[in-house]
N, C-alpha and C positions, 0 to 999 in steps of 0.2 A: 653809503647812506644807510641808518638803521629805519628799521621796516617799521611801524607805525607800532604795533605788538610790543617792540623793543624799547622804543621810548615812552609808550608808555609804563611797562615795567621799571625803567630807568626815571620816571620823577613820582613814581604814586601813585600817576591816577589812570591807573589800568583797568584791566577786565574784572577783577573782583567788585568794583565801584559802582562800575554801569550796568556790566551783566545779568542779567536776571539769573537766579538759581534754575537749576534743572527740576521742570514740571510735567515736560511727556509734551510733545511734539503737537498733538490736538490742543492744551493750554498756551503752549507758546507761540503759535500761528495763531488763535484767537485775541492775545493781547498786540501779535501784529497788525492785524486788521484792523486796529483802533489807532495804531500806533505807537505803540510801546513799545520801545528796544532796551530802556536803561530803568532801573529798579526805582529809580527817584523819580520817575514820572508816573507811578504810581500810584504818590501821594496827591494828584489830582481827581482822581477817582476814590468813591467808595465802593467796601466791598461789593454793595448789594451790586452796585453796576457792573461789578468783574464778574463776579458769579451767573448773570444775565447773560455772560458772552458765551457762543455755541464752541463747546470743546475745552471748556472751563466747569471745572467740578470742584468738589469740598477738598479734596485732598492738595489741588493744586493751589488752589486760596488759601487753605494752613500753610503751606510751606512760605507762599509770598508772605501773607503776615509776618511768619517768627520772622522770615530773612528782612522784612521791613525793621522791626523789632529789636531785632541787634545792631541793625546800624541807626537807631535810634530813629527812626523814621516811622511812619502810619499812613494808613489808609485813611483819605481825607472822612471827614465824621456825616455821619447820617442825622437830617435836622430831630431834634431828640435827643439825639444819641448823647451820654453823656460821656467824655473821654479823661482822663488824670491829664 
């Protein structure tokens, strides 16, 4: 039987999909606290609410951006906020 790691690599939709990029261990325990495990559920929050979380800094929120960014994805918009 392949290990769950394995079939995911075997149809696609593996760890690069769901995993969040690497942001330092104080960020990443803060977006668990809420419940955040997979990068697309971060498009239910905006920034301002990420940035609010204890152990969540500027640097770790640039990284989540661009990595939201390239997989064509964003941080849901701030009333105002004007987005393309």
């Amino acid at each position: 039987m392949k290990s769950t790691a394995s079939r995911n690599k075997a149809d696609g939709s593996g760890e690069q999909e769901n995993n969040l990029p690497k942001i330092g261990q104080p960020a990443t325990q803060a977006l668990a606290s809420i419940g955040i495990q997979r990068l697309a559920q971060l498009t239910s929050f905006s920034e301002k609410e990420i940035l609010q979380l204890h152990g969540m800094g500027p640097k770790a929120l640039g990284i989540l951006r661009q990595t939201l960014a390239d997989k064509g994805l964003a941080f849901k918009s701030e009333k105002g906020d004007e987005r393309e």
